[in-house]
Backbone as JSON, one array per atom type, in Angstrom:
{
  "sequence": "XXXXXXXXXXXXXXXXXXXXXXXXXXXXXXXXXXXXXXXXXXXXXXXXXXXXXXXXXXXXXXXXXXXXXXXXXXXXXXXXXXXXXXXXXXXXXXXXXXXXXXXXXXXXXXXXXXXXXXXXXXXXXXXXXXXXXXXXXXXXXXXXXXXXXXXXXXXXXXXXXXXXXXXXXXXXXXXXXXXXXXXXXXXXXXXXXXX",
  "N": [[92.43, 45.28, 83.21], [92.17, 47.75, 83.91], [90.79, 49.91, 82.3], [88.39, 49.3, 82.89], [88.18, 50.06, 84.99], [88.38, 52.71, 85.03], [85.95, 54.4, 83.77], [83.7, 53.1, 85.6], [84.1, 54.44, 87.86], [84.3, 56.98, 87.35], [81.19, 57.39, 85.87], [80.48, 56.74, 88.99], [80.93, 59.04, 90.51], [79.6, 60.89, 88.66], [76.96, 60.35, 89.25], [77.23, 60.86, 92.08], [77.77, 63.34, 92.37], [75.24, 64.42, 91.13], [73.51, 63.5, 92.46], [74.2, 65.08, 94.27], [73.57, 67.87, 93.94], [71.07, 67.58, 93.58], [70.17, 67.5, 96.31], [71.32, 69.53, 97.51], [71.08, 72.13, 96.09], [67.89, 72.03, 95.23], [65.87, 70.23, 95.93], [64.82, 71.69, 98.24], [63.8, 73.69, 100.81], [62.8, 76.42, 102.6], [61.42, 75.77, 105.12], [63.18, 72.82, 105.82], [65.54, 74.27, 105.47], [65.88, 75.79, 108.01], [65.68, 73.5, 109.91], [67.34, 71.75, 109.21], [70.1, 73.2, 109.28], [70.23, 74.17, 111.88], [69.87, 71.51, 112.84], [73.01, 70.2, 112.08], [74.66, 71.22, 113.27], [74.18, 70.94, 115.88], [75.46, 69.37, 117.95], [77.27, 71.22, 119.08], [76.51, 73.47, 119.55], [75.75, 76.21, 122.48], [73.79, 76.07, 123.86], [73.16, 73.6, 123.96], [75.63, 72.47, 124.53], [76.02, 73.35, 127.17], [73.9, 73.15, 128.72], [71.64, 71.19, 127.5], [73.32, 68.56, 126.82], [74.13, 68.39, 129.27], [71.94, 68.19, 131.22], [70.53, 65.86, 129.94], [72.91, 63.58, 130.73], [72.46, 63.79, 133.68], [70.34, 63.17, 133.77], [69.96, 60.48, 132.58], [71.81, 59.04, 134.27], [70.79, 58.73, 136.45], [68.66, 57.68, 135.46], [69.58, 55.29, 134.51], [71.08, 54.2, 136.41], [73.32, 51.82, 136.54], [73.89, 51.1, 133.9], [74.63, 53.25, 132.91], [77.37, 54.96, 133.31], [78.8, 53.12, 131.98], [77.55, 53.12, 129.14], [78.17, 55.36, 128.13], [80.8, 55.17, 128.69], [81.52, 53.65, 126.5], [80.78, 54.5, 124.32], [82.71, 56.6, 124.45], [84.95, 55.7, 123.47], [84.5, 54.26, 121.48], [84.48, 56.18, 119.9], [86.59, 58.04, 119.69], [88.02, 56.12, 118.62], [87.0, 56.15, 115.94], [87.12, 58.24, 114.91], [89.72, 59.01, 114.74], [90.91, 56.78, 113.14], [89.56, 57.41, 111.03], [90.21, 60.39, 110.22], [93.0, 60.2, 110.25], [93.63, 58.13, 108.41], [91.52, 57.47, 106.17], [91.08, 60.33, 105.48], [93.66, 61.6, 104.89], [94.51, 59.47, 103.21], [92.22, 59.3, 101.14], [91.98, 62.17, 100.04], [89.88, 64.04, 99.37], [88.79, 66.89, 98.14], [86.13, 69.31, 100.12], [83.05, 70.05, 99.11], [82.6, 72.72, 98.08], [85.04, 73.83, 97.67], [85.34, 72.99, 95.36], [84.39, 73.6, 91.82], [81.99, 72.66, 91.91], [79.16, 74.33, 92.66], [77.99, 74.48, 94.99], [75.65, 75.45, 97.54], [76.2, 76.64, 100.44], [75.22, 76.53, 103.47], [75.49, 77.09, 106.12], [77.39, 79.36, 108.69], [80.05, 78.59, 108.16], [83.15, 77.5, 106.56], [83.87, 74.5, 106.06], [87.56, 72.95, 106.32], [88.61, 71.09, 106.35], [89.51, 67.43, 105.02], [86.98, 66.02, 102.69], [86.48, 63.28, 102.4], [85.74, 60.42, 104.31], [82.49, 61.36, 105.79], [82.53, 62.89, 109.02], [80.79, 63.31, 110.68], [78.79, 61.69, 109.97], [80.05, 59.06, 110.6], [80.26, 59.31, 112.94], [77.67, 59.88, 114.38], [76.45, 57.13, 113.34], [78.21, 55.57, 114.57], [77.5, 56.12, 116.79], [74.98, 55.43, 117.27], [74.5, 52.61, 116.51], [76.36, 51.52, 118.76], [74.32, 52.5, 120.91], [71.88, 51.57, 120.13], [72.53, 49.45, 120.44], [72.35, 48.7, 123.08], [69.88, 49.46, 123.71], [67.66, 47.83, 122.17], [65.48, 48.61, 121.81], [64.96, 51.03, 121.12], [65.91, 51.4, 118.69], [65.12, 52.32, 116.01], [65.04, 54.98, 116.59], [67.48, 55.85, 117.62], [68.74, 55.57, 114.89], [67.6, 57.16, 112.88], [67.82, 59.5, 113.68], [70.81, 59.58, 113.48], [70.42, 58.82, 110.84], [69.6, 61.46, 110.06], [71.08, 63.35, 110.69], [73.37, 63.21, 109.34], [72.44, 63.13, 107.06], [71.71, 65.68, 106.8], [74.25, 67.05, 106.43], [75.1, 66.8, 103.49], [72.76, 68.3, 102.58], [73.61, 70.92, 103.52], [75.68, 71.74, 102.32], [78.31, 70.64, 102.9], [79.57, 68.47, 102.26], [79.53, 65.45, 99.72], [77.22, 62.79, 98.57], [78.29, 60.41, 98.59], [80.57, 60.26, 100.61], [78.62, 60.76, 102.99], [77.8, 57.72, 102.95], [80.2, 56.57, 103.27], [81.05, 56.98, 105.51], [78.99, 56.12, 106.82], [78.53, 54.06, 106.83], [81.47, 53.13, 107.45], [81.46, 54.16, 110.52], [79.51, 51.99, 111.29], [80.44, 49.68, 111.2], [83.2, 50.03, 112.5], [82.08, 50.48, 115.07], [80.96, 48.17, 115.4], [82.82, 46.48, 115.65], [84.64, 47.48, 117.1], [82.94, 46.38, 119.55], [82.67, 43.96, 119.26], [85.35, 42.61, 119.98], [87.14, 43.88, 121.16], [85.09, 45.74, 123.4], [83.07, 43.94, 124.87], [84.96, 41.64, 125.58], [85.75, 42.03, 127.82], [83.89, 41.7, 131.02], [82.52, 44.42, 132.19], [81.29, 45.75, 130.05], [79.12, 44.76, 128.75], [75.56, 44.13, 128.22], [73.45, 44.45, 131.06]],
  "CA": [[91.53, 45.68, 84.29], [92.07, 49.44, 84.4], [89.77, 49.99, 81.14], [87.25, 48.89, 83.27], [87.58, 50.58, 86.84], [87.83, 54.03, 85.3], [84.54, 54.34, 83.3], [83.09, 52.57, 86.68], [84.73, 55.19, 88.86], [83.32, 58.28, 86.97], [80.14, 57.01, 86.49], [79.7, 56.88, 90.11], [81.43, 60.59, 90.71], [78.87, 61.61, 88.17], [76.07, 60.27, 90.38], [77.29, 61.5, 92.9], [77.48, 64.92, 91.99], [74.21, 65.07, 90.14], [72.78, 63.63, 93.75], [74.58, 66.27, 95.53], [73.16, 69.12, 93.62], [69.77, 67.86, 93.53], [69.72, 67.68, 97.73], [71.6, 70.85, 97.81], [69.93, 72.93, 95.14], [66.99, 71.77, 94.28], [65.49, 69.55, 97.01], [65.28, 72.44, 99.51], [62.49, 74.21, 101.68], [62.88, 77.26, 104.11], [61.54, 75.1, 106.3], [64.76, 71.99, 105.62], [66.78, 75.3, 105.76], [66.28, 76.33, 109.26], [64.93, 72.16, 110.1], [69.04, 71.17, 108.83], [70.7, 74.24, 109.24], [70.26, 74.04, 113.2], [70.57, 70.16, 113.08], [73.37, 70.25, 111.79], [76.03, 71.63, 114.37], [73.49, 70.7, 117.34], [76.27, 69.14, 119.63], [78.53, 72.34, 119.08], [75.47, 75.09, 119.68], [75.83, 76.98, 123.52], [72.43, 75.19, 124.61], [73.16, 71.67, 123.72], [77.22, 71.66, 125.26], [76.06, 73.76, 128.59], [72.52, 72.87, 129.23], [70.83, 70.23, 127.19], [73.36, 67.36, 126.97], [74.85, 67.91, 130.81], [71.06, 67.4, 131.28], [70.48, 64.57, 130.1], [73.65, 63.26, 131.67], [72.3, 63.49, 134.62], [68.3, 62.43, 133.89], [70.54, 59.05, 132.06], [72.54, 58.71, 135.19], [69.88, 58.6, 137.4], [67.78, 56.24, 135.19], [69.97, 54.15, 134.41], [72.25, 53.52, 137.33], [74.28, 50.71, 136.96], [74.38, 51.08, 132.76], [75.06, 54.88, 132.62], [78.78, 54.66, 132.77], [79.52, 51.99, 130.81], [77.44, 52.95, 127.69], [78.99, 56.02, 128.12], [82.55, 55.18, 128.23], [81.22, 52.78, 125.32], [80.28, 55.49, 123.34], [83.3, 57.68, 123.83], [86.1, 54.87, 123.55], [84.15, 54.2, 120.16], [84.09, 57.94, 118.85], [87.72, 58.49, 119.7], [88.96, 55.7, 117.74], [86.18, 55.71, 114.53], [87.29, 59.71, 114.49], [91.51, 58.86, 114.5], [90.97, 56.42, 111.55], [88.48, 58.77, 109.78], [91.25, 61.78, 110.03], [94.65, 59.78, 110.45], [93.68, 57.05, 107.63], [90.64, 57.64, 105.43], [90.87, 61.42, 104.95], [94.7, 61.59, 104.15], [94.41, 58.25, 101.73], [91.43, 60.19, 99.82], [92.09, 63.49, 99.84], [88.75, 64.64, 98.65], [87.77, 68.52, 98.97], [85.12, 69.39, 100.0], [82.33, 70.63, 97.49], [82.23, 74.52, 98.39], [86.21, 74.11, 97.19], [85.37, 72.97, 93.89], [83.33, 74.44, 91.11], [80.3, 72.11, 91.52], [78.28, 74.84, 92.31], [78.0, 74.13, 96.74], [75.7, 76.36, 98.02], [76.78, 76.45, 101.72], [74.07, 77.1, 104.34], [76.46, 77.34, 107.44], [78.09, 80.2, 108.49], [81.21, 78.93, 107.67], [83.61, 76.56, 105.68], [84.99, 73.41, 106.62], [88.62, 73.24, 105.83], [89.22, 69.6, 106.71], [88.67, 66.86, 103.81], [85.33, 65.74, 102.46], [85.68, 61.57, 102.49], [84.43, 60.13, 104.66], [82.19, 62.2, 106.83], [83.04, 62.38, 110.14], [79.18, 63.48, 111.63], [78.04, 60.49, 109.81], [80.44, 58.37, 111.03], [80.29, 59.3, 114.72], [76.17, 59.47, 115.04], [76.17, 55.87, 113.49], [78.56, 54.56, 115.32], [76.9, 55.68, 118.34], [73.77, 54.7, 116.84], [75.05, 51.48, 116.96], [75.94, 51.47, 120.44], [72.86, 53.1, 121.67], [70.97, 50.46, 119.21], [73.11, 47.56, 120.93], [72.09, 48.27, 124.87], [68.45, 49.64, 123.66], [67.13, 47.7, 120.57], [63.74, 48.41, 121.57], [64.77, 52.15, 120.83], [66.96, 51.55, 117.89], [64.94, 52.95, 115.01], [65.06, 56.53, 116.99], [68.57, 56.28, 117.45], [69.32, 55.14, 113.14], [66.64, 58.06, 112.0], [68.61, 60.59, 113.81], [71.84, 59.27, 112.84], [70.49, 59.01, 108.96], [68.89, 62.94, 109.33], [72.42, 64.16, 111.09], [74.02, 62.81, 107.76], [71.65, 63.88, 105.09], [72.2, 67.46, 106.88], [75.95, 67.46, 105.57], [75.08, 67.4, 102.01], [72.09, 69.58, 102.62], [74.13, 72.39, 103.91], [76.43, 71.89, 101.05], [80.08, 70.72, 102.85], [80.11, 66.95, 102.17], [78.88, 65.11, 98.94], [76.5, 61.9, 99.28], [79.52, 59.56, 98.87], [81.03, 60.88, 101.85], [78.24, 60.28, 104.0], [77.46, 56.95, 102.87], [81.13, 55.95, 103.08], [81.0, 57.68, 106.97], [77.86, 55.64, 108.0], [79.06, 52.34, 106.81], [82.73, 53.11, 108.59], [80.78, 54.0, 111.3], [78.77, 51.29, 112.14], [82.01, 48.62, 110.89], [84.1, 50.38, 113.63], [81.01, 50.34, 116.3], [80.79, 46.31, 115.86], [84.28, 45.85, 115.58], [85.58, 47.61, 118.76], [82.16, 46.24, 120.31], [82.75, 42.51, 119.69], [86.78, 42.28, 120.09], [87.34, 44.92, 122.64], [84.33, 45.87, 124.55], [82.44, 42.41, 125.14], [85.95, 40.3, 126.41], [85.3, 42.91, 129.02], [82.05, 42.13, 131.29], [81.87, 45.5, 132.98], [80.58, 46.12, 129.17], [78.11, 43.73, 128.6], [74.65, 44.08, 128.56], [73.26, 43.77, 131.95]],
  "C": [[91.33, 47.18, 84.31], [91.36, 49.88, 83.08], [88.37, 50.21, 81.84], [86.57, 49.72, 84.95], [87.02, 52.02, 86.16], [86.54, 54.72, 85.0], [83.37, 54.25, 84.84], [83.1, 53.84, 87.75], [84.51, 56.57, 88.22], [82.1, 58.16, 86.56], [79.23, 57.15, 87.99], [79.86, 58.54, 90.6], [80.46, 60.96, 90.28], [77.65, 61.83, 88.99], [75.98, 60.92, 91.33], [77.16, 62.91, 93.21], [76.21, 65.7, 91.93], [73.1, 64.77, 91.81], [72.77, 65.13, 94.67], [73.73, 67.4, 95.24], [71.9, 69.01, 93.44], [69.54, 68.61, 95.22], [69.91, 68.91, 97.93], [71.19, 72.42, 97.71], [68.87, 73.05, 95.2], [65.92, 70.91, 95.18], [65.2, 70.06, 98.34], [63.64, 72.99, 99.53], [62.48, 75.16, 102.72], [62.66, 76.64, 105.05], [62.99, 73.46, 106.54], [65.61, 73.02, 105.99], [66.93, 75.16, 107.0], [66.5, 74.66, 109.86], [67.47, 72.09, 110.15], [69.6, 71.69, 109.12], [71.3, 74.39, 110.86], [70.73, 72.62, 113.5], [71.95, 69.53, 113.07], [74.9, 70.06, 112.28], [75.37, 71.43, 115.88], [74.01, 70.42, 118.53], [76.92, 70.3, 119.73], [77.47, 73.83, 120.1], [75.93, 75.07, 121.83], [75.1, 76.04, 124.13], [72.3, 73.94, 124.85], [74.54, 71.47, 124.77], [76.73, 72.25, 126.74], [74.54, 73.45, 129.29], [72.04, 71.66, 129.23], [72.02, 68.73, 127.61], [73.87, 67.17, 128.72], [73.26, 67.73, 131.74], [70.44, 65.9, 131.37], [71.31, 63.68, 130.42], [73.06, 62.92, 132.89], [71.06, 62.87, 135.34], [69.15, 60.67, 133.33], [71.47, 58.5, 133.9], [71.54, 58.29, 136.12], [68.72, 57.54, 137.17], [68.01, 55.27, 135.07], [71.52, 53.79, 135.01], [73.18, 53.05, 137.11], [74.48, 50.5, 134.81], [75.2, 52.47, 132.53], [76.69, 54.7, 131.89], [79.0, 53.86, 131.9], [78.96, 52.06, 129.33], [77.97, 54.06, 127.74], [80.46, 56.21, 128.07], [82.57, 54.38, 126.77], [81.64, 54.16, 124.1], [82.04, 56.69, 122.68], [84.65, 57.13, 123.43], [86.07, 54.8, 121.93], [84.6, 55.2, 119.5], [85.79, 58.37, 118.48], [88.66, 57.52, 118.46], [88.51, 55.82, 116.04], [86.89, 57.37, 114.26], [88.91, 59.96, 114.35], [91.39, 58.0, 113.22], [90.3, 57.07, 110.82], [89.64, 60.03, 109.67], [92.79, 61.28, 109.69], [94.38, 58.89, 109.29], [93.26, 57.58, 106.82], [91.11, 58.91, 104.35], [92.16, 61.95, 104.07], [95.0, 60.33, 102.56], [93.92, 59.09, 100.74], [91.83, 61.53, 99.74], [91.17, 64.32, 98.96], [88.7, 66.08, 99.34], [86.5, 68.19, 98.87], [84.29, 70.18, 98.79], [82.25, 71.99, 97.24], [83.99, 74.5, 98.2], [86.2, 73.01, 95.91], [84.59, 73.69, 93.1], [82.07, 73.33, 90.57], [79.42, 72.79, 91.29], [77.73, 74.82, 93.8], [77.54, 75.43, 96.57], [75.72, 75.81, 99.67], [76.27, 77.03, 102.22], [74.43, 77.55, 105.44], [76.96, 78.37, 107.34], [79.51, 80.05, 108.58], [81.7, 77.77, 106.67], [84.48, 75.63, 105.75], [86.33, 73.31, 106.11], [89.24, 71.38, 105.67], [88.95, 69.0, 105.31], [87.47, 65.83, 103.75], [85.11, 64.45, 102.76], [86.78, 60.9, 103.66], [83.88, 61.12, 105.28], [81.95, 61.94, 108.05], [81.29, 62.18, 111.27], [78.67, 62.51, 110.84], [78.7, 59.3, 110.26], [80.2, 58.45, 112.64], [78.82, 59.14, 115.03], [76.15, 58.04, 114.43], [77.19, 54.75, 114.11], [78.01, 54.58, 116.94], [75.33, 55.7, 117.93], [73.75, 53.5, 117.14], [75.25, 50.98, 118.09], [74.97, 51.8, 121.01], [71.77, 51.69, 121.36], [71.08, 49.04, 119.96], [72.62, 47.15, 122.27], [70.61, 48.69, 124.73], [67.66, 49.56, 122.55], [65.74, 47.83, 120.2], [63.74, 50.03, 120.83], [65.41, 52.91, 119.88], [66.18, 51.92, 116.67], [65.0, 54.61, 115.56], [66.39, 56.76, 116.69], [69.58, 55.97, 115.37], [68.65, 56.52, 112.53], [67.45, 59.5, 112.35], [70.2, 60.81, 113.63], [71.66, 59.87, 111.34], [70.16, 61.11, 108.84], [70.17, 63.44, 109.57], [73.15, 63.84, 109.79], [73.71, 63.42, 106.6], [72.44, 65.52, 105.41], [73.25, 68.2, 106.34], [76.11, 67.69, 104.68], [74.16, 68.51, 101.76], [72.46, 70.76, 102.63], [75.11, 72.46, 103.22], [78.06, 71.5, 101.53], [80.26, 69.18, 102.85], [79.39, 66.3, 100.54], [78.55, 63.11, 99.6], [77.44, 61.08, 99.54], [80.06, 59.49, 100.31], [80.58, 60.58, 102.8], [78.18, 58.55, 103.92], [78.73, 55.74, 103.37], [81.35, 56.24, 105.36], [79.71, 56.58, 107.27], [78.45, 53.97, 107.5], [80.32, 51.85, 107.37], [82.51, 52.78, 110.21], [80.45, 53.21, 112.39], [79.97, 49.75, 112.3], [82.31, 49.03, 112.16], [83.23, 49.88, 115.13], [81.1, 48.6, 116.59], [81.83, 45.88, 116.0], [84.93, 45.62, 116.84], [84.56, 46.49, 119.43], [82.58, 44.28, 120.8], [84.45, 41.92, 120.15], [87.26, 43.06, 121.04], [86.35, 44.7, 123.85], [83.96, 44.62, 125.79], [83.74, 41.55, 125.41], [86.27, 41.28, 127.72], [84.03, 42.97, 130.42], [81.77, 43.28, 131.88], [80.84, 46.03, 131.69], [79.6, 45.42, 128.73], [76.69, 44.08, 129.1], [74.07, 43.54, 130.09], [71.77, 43.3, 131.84]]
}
């Protein structure tokens, strides 16, 4: 058997690579720069943690009464646990660096340099798992919430600190974890339940 994985298993590395450095390199646009560059760290920025999302907090609270809380505790019950197996499991198992600590060739658009490790990625795991949830209580509005999931993802290899693997392995954790807790946890719950 082992004849057979490793061939298989650099093969895809290679791919992976040769993906990374097209998106990173080569696939770019002053306008993607600033477009990704800002997208990127969007929950972290000044405007988004003290303005925008305690905003819409309170325009969601007000619209939606009697769901508010509960996709909200949904959301953060989810995040806490998809982001302890992504760091406590995943990241120690693989022990991938990231690409701006190898000599791929990472150019790195951010002003700084993640230190953590590369597989899975955690901002693709956390927007699709609350993609997922968002998707589950509003499926009329679930291609908005998957498109901004998939662009928050691409952005990671764009800006050079994750390779595609990474995300792909992060959005399919993700959305696993999202249905997992959702149908074995949440749902033998009815305060969580679709009303």
């Amino acid at each position: 058997m082992g004849p057979h994985i490793n061939p298989l298993r650099e093969l895809i590395l290679k791919f992976d690579h040769w993906l990374f450095l097209k998106i990173n390199n080569q696939w770019t646009h002053s306008v993607l720069d600033w477009f990704f560059v800002n997208m990127t760290d969007l929950m972290k920025t000044d405007a988004f943690v003290k303005i925008i999302l305690p905003l819409i907090l309170v325009l969601f609270a007000f619209w939606k009464k009697k769901t508010a809380l509960q996709i909200i505790a949904s959301i953060a019950f989810t995040v806490a646990i998809a982001d302890f197996v992504s760091y406590k499991i995943f990241k120690t198992v693989f022990d991938r660096d990231r690409p701006h600590y190898t000599e791929i060739g990472a150019i790195v658009k951010v002003p700084y340099a993640p230190t953590s490790k590369s597989f899975p990625s955690n901002h693709a795991l956390n927007t699709f798992a609350v993609a997922n949830i968002l998707a589950f209580y509003w499926p009329a509005s679930g291609l908005f919430f998957w498109i901004f999931a998939f662009l928050m993802a691409y952005s990671r290899v764009y800006v050079g600190v994750h390779y595609p693997l990474d995300i792909i392995a992060g959005m399919i954790l993700g959305m696993t974890i999202a249905v997992v807790i959702r149908r074995t946890i949440l749902l033998r719950f009815p305060w969580f339940k679709k009303q």
